[in-house]
Backbone as a printed PyTorch tensor [residue, N CA C, xyz], in Angstrom:
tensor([[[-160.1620,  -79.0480,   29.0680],
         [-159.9600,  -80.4060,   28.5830],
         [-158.4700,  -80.6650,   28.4060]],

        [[-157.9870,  -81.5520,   28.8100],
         [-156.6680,  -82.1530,   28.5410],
         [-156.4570,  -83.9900,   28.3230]],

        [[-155.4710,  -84.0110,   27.7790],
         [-154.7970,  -85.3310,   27.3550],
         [-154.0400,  -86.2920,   28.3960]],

        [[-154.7030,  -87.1360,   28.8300],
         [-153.6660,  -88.0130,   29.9640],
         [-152.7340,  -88.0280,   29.2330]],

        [[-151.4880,  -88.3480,   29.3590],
         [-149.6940,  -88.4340,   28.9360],
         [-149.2810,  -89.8180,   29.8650]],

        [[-149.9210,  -89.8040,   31.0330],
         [-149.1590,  -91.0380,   32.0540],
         [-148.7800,  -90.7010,   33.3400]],

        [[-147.9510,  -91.7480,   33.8540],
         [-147.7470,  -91.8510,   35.4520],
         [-146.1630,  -91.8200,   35.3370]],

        [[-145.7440,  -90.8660,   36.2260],
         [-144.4470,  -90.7100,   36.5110],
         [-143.8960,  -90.5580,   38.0460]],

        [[-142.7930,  -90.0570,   38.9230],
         [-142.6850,  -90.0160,   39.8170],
         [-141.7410,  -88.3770,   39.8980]],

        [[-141.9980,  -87.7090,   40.7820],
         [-140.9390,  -86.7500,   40.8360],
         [-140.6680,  -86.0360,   42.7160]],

        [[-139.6830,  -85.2520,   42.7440],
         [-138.8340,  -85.3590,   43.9500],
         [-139.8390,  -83.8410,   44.2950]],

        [[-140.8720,  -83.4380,   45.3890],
         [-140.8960,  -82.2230,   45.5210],
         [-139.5950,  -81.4630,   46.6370]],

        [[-140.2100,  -80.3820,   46.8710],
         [-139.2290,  -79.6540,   47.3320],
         [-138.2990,  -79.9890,   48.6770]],

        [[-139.4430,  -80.8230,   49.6820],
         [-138.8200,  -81.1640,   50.8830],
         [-137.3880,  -82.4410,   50.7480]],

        [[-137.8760,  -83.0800,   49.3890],
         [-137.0710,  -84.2710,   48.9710],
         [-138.0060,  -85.4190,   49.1610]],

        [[-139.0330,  -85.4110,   49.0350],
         [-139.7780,  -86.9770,   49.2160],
         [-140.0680,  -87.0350,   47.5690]],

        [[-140.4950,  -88.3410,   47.4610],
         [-140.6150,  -88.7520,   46.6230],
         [-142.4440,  -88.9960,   46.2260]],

        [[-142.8720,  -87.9610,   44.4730],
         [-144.3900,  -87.9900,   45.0610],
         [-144.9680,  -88.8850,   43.6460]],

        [[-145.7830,  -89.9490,   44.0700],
         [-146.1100,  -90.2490,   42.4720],
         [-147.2250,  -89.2280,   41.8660]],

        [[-147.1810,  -89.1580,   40.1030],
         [-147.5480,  -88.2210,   39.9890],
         [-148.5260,  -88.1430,   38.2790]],

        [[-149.9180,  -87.9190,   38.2920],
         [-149.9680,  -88.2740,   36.3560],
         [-149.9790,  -87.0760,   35.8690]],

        [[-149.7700,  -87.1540,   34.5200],
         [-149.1960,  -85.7650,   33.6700],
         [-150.0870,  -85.8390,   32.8830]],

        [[-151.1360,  -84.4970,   32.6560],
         [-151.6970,  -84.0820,   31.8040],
         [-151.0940,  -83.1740,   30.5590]],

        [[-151.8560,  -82.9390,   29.5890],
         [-150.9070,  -82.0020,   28.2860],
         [-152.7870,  -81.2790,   27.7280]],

        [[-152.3850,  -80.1040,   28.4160],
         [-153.6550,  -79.1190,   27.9280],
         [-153.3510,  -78.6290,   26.5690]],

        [[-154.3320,  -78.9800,   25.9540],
         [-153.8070,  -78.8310,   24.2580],
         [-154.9680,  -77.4480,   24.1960]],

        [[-155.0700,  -76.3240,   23.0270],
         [-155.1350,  -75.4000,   23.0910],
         [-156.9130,  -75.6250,   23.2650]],

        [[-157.8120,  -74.8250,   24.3990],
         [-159.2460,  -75.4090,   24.5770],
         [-159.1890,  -74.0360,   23.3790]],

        [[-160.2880,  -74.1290,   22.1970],
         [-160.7830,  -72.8930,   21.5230],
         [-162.2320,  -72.5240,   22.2380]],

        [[-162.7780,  -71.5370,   22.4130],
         [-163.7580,  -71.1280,   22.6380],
         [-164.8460,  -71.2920,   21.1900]],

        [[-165.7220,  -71.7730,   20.8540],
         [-166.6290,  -72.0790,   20.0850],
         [-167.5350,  -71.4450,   19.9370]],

        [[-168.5460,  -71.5940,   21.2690],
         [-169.8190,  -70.5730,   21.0380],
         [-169.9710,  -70.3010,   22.8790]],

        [[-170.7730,  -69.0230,   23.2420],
         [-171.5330,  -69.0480,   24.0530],
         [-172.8780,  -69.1140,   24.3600]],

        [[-173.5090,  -69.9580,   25.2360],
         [-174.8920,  -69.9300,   26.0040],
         [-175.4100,  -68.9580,   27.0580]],

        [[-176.5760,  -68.3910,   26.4500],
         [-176.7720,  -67.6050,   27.9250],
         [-178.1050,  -68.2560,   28.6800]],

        [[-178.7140,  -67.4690,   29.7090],
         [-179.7670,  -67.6360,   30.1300],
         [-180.8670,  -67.2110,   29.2050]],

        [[-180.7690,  -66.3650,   28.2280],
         [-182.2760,  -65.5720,   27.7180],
         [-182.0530,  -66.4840,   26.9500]],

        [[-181.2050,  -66.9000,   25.9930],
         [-181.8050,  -67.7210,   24.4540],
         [-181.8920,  -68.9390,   24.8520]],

        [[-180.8080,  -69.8440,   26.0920],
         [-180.4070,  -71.0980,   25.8990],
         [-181.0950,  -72.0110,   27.4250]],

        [[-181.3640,  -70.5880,   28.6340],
         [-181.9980,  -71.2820,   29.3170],
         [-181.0020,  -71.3500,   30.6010]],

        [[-179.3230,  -71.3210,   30.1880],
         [-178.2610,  -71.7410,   31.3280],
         [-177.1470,  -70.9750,   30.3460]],

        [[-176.1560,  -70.5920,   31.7610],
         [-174.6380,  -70.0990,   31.1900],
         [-174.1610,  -71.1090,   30.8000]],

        [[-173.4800,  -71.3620,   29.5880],
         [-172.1210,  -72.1190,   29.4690],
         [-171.3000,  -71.5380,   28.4480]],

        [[-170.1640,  -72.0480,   28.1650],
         [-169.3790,  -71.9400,   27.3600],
         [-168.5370,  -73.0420,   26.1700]],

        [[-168.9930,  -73.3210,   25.2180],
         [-168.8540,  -74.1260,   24.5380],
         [-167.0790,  -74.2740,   23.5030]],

        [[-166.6610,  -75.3880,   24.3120],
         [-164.9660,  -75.7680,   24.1370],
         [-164.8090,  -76.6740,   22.9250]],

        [[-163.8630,  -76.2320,   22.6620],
         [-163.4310,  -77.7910,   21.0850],
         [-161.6110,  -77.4620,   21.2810]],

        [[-161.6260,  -78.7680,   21.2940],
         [-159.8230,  -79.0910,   20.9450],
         [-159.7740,  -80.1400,   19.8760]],

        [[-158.4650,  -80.0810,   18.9340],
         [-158.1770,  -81.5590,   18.1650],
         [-158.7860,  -80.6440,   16.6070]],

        [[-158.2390,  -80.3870,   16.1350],
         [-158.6970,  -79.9490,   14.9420],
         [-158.8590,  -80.7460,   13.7280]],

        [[-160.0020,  -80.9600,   13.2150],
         [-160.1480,  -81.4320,   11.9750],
         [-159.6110,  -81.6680,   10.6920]],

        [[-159.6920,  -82.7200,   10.0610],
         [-158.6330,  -82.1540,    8.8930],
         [-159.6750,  -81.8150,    7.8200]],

        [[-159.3040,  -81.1760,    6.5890],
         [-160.5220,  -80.4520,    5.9910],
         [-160.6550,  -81.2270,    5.1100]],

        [[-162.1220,  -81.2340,    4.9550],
         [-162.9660,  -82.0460,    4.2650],
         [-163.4390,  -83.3170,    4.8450]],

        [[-162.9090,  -83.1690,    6.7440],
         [-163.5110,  -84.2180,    6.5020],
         [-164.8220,  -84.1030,    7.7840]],

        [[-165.4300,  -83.0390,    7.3590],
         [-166.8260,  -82.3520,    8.3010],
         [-168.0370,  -82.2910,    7.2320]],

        [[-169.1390,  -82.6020,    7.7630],
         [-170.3110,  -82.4320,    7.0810],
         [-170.9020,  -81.2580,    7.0200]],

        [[-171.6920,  -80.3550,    6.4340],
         [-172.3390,  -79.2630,    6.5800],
         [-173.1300,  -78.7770,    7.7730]],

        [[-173.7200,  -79.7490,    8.3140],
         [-174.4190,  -79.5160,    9.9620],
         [-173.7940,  -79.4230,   11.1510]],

        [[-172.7020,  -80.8730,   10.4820],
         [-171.2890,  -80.4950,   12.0330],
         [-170.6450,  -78.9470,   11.9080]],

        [[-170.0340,  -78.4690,   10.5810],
         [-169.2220,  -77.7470,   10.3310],
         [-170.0660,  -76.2890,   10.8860]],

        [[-171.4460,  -76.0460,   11.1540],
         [-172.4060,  -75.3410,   10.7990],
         [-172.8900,  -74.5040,   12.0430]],

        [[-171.6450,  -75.3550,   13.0340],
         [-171.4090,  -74.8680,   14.4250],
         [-170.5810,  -73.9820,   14.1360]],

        [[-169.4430,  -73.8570,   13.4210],
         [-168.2280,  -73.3900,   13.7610],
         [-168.4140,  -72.2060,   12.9410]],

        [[-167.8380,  -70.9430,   13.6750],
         [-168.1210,  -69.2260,   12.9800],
         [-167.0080,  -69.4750,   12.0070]],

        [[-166.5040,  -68.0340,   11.4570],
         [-165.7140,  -68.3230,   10.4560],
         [-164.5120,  -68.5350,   10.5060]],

        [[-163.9440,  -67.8150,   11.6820],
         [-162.5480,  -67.6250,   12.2610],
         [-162.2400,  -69.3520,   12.8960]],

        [[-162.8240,  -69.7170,   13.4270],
         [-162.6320,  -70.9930,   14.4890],
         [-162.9010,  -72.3060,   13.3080]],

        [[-161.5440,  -73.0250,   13.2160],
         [-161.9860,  -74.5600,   12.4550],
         [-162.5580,  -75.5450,   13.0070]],

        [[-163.1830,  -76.4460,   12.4420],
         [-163.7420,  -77.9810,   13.0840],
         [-163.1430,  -78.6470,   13.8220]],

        [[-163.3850,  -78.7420,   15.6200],
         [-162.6970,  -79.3680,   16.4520],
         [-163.6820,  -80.8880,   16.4980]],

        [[-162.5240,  -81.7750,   16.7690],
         [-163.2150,  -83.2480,   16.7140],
         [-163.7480,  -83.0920,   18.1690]],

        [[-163.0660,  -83.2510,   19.2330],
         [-163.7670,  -82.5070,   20.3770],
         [-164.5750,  -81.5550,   21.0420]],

        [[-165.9580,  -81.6530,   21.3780],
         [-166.5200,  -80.5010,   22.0910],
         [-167.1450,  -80.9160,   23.7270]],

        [[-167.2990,  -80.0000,   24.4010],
         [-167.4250,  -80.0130,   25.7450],
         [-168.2020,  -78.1020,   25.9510]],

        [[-169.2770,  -78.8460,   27.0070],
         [-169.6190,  -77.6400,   27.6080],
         [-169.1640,  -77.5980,   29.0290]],

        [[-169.2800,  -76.2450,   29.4270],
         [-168.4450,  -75.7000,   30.9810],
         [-169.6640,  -74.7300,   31.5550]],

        [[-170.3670,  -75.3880,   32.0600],
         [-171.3430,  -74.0900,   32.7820],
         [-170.6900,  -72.9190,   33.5780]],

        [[-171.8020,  -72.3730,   34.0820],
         [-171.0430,  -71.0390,   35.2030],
         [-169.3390,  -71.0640,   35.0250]],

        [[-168.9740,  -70.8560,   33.9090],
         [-167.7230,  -70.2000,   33.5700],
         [-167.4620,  -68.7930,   34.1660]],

        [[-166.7000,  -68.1810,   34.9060],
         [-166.5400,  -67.4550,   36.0180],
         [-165.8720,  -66.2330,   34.9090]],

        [[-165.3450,  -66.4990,   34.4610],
         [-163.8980,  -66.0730,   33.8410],
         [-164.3230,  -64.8820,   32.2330]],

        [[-163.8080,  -63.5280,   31.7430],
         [-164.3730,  -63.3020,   30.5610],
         [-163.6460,  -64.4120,   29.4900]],

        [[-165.0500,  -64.7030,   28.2580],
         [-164.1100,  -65.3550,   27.0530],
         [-165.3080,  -65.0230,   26.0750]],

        [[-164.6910,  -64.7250,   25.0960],
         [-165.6230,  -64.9120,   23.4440],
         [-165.4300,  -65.7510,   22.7690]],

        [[-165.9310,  -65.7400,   21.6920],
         [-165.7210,  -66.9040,   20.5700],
         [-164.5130,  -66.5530,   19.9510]],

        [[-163.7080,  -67.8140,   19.4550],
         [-162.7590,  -67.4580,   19.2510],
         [-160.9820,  -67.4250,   19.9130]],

        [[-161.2700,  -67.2540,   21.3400],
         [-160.4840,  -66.9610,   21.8400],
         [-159.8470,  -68.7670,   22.4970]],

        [[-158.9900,  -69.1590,   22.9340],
         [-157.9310,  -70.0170,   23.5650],
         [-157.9680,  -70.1790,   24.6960]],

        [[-157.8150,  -71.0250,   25.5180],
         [-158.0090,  -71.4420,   26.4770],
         [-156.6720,  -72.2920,   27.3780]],

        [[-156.2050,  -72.0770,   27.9470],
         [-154.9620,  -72.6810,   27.8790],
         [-154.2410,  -72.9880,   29.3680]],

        [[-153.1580,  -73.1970,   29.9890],
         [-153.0150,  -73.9420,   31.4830],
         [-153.0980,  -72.5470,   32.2070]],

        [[-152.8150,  -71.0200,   31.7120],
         [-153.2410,  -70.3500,   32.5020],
         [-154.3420,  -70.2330,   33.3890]],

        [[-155.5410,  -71.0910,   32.8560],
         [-156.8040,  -70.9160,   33.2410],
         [-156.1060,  -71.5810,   34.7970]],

        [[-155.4100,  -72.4880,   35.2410],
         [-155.1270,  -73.2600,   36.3780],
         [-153.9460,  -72.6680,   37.7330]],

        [[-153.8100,  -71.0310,   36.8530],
         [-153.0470,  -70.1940,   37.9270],
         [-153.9610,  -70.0170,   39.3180]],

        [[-152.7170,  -70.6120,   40.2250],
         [-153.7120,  -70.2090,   41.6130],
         [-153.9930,  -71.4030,   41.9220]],

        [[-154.5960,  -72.6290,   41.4810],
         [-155.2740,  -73.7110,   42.0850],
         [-154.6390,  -74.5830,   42.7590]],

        [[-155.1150,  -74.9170,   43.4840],
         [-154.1020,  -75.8200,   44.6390],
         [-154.5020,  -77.2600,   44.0780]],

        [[-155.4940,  -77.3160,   44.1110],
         [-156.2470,  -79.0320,   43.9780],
         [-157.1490,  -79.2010,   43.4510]],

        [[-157.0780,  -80.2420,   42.4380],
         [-158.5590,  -79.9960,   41.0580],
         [-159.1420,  -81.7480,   41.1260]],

        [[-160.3220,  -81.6400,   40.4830],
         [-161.0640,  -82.4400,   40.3720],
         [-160.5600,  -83.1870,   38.9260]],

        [[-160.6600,  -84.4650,   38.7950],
         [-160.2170,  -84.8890,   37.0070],
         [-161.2010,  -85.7490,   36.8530]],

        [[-162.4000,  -85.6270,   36.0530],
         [-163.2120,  -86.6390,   35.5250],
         [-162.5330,  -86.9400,   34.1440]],

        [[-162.8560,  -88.6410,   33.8420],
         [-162.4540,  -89.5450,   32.7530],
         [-163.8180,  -91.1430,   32.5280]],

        [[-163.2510,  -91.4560,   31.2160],
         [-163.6410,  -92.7640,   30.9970],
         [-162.9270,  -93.8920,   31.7310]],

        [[-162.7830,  -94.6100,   32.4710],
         [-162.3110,  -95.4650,   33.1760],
         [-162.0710,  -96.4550,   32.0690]],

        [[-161.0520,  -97.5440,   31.8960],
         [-160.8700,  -98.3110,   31.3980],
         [-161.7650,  -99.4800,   31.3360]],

        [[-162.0040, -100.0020,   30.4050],
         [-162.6670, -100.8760,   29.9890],
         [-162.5160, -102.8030,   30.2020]],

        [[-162.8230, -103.1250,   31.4740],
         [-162.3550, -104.7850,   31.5490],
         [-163.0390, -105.7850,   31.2550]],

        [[-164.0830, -105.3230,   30.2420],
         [-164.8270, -106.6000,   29.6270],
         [-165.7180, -107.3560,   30.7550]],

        [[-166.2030, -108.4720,   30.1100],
         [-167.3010, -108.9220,   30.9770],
         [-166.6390, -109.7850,   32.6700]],

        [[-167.2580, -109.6380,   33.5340],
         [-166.3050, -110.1190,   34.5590],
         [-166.9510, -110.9260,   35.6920]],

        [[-166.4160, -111.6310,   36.6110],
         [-167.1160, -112.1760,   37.5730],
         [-167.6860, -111.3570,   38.5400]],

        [[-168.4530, -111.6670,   39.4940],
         [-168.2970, -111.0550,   40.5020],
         [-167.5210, -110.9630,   41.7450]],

        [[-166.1710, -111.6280,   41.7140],
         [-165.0230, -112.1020,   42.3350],
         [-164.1810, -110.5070,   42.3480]],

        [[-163.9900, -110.2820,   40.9890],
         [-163.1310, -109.5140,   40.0760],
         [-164.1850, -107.7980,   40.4940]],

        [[-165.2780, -107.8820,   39.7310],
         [-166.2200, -106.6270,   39.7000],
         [-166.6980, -106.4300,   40.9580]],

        [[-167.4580, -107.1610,   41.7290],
         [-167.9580, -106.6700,   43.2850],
         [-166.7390, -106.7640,   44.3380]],

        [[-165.9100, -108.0600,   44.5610],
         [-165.3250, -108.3340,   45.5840],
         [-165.4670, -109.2100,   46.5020]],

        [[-166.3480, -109.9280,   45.7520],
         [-166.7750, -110.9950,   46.9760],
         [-166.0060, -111.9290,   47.0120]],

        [[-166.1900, -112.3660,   48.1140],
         [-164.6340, -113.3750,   48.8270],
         [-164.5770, -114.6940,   48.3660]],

        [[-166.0940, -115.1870,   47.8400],
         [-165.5480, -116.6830,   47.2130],
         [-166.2420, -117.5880,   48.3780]],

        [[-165.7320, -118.6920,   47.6250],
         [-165.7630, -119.9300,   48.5880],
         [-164.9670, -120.8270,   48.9560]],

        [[-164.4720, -122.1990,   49.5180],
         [-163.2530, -122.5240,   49.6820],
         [-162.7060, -122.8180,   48.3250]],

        [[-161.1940, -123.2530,   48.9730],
         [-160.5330, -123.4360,   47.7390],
         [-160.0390, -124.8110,   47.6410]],

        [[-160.8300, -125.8060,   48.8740],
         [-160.3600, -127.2320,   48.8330],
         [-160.8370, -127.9470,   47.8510]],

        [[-160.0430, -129.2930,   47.9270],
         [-160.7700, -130.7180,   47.0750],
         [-162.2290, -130.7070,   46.6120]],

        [[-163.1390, -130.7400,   48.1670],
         [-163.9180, -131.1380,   47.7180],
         [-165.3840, -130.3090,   47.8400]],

        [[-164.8920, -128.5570,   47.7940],
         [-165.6990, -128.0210,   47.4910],
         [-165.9840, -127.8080,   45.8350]],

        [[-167.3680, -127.1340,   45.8870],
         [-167.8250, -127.0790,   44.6470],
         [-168.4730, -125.5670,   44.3180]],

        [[-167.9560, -124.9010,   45.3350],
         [-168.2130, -123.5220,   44.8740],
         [-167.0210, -122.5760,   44.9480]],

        [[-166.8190, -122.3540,   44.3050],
         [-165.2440, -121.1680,   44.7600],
         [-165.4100, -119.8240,   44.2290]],

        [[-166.0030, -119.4780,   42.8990],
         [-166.1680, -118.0190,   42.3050],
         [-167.3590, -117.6110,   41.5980]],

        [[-168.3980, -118.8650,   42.2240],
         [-169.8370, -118.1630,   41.8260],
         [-170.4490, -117.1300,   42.5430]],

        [[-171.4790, -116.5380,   42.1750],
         [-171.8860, -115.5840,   43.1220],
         [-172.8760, -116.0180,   44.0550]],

        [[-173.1530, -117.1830,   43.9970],
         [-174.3380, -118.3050,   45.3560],
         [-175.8260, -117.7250,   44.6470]],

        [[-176.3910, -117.4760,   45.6160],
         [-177.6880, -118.1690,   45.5490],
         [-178.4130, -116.4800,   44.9340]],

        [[-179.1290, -116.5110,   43.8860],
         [-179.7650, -114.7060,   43.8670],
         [-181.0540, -114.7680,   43.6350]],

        [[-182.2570, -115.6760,   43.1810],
         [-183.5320, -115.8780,   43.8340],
         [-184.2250, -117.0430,   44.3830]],

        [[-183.3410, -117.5970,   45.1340],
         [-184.1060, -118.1610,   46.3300],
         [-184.6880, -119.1120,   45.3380]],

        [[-186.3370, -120.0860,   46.3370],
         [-187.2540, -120.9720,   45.5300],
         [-188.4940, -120.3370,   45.7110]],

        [[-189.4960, -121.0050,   46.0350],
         [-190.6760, -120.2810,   45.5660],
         [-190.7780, -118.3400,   46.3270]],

        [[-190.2670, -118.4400,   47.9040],
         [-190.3680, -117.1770,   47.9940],
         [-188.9790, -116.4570,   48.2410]],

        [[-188.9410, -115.2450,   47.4460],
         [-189.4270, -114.5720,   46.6190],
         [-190.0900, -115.0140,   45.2210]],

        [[-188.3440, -116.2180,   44.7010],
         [-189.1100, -117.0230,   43.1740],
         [-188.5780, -116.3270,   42.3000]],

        [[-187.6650, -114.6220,   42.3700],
         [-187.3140, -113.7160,   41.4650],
         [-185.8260, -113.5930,   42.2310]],

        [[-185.1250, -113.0340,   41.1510],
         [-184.2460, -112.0620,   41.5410],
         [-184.4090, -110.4000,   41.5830]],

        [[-184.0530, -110.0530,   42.4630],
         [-184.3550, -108.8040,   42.9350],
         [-183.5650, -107.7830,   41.9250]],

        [[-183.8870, -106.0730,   41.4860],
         [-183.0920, -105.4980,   41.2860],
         [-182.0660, -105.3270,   41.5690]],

        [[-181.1390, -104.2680,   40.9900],
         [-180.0130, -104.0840,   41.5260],
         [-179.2620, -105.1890,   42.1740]],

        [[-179.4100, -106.4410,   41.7430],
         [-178.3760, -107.1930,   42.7590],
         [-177.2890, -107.8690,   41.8720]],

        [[-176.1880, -107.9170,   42.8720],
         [-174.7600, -107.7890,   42.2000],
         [-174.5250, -109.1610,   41.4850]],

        [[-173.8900, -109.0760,   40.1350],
         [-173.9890, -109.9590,   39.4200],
         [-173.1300, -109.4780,   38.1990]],

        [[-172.5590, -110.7040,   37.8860],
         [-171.4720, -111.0240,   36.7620],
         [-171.9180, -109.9930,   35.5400]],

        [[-171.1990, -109.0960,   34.9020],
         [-171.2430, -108.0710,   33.7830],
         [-169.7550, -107.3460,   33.5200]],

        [[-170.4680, -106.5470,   32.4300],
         [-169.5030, -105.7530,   32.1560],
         [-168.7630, -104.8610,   33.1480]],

        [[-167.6440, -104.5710,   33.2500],
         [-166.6700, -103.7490,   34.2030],
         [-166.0910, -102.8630,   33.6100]],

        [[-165.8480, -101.4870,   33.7380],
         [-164.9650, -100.5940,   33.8200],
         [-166.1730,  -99.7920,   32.7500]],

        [[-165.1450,  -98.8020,   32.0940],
         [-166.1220,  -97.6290,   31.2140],
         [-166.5370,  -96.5130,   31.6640]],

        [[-166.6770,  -96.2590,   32.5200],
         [-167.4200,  -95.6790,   33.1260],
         [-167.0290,  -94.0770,   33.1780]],

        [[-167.4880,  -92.9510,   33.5280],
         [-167.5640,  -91.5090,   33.9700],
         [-167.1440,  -91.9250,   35.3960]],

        [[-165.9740,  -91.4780,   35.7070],
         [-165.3460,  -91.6140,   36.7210],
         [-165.0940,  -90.0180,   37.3990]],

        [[-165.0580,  -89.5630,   38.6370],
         [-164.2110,  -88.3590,   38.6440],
         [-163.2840,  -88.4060,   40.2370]],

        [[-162.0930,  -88.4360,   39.9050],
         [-161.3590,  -87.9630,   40.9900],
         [-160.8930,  -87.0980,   41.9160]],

        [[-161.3220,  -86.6400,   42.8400],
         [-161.3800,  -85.2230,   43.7680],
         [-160.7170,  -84.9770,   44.7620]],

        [[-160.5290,  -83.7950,   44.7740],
         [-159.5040,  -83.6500,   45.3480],
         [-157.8540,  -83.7620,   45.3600]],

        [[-157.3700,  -83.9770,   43.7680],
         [-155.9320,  -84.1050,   43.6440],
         [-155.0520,  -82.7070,   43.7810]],

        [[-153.9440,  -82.9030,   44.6080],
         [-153.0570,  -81.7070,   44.3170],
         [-152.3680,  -81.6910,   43.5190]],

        [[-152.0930,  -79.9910,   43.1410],
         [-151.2360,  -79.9830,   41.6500],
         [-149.9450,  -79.8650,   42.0520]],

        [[-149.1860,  -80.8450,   41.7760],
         [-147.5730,  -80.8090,   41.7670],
         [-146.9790,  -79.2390,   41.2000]],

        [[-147.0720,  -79.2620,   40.4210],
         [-146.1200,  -78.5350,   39.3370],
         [-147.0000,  -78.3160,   37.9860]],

        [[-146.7640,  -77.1180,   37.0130],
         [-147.2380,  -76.3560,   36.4370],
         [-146.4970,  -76.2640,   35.3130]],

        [[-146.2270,  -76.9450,   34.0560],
         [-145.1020,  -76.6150,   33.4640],
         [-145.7110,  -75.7290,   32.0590]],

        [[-145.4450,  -74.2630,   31.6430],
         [-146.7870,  -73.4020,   31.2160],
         [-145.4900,  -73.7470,   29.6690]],

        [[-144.1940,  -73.7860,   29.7560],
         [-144.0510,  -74.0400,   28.2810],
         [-143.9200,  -75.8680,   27.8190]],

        [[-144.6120,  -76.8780,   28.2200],
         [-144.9520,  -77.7910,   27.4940],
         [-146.5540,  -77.6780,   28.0050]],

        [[-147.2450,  -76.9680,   28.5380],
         [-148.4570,  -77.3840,   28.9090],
         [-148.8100,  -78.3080,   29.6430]],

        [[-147.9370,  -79.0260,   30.7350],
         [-148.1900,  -79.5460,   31.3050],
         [-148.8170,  -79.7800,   32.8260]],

        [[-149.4910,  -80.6390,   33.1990],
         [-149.9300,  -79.8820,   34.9960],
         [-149.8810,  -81.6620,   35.3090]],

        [[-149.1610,  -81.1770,   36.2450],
         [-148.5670,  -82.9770,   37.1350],
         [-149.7900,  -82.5270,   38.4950]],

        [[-150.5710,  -84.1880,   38.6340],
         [-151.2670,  -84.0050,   39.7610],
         [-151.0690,  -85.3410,   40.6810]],

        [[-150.7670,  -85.1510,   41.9880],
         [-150.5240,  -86.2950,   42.4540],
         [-151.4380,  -87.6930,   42.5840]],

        [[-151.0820,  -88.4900,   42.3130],
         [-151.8880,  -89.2600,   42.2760],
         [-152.6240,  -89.9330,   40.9400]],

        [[-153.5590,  -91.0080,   40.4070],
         [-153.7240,  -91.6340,   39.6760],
         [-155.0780,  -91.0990,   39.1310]],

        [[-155.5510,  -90.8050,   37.6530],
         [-156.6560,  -90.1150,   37.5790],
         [-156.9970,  -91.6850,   36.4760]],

        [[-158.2280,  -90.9640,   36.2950],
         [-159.4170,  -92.3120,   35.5230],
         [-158.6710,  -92.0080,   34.0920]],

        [[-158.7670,  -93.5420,   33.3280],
         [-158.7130,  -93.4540,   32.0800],
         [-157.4590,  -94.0510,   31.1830]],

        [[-157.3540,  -94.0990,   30.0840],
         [-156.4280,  -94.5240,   29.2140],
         [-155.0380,  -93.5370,   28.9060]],

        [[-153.8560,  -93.7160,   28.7020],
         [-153.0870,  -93.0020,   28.5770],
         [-153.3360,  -92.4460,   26.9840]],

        [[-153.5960,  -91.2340,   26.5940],
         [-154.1450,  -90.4580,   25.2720],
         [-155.1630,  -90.1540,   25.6660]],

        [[-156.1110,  -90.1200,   26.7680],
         [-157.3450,  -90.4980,   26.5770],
         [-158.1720,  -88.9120,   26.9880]],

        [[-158.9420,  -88.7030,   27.1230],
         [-159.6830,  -87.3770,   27.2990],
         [-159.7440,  -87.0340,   28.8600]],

        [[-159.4380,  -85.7360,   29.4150],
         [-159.9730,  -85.9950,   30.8530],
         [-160.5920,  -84.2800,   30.8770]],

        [[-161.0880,  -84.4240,   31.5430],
         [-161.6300,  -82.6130,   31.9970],
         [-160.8920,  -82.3060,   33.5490]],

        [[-160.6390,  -81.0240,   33.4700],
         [-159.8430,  -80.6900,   34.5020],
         [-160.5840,  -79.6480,   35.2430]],

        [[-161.4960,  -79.5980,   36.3490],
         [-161.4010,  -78.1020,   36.9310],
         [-161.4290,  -77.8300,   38.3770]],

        [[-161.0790,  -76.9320,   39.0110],
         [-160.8630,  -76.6810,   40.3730],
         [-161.8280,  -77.4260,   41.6050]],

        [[-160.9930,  -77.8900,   42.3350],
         [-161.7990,  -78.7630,   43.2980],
         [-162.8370,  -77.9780,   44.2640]],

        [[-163.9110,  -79.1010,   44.1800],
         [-165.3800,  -78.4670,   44.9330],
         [-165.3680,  -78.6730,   46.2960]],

        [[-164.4560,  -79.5790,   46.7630],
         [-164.3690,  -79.5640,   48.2510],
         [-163.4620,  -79.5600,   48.8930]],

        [[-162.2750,  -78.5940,   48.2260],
         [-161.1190,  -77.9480,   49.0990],
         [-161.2050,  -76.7820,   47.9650]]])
C-alpha cells in the first residue's frame, strides 16, 4: 500500500523527458496471517497509518497482537510469495527487481453528469434552431418495446470507482524517502490510497 504524492516530470538517462507520479510507501506492518486449513485461502493481512490511542474500540483493537498498534488502514494480499510474520514491516524493498507494476485506486469523484461528459456521445447540432444538443435522445421508444432497456447509457453519477492501471514502468526507486516514480498517471486523489504490485502482463 502506498500514498499518491502527485505528478511530476523527470529527465531519464538517455535525456528525454518522462512524465512521471510519485508514490510514498509508508511502513506496510504485517498484522495477521491466513492460511488454507483455518481460513480457507493464503493471505497476508497489511495495516499502515497508525492510530492515535484511545481512539479504537475493543473489537477493532481485538485484531491487533500485542507488539503491533491500531492501523487505520487494512488490506489483504493473497498468494504472498515472499516469507513474513506478524509483526514484521513491509517496505519499498518488497519492489527490488520489478520492472512494471500494476496501481489500483479510487478514481476521483465528478458528481452527477450528462451523458455528453460520462459516455461521450457527440450531441446534436449546435445551431439556432435546433432543439437537441446534450440530451441523450430517445431510450424507450413508444409502445414497442414501451421500456427502457437495462444497462443503457444514461445521465448519473461519474468517477469513484476501483480503477487499476497496468502495466506502468518504474522510473526510479528512491529507498531513502520511500519513494517509487512510475511513468505515467495512476487513479485517484493526490493523499489518496493506492495498492502497488508487480505487473500480471509483463
Amino acid at each position: 500500500m502506498a500514498r499518491k504524492v502527485g505528478m511530476t516530470q523527470v529527465f531519464d538517462e538517455v535525456g528525454n523527458l518522462v512524465p512521471v507520479t510519485v508514490m510514498r510507501i509508508d511502513p506496510n506492518v504485517v498484522i495477521a496471517q491466513k492460511t488454507s486449513e483455518k481460513d480457507g485461502y493464503k493471505a497476508l493481512v497489511v495495516g499502515i497509518d497508525d492510530l492515535k490511542t484511545g481512539k479504537t474500540n475493543k473489537p477493532y483493537a481485538g485484531q491487533f497482537s500485542e507488539n503491533v498498534s491500531p492501523k487505520r488502514t487494512i488490506r489483504e494480499f493473497r498468494d504472498y510469495d515472499k516469507d513474513a510474520s506478524v509483526g514484521d514491516t513491509l517496505g519499498i524493498d518488497v519492489l527490488d527487481g520489478v520492472r512494471y507494476v500494476d496501481v489500483s485506486g479510487v478514481s476521483k469523484g465528478k458528481g452527477f453528469q450528462g451523458v455528453v461528459k460520462r459516455w461521450g456521445f457527440k450531441g446534436g447540432r449546435a445551431a439556432h434552431g435546433s432543439k437537441f444538443h446534450r440530451e441523450p435522445g430517445s431510450t424507450g421508444q413508444c409502445t414497442s418495446p414501451g421500456h427502457s432497456f437495462k444497462n443503457i447509457k444514461l445521465p448519473g453519477r461519474m468517477g469513484r470507482e476501483n480503477i487499476t492501471t497496468m502495466s506502468l514502468r518504474v522510473v526510479k526507486l528512491d529507498t531513502e524517502k520511500n519513494l517509487v516514480l512510475v511513468k505515467g498517471a495512476v487513479p485517484g486523489l493526490n493523499h489518496g490510497l493506492v495498492m502497488i504490485r508487480a505487473a500480471v502482463k509483463r
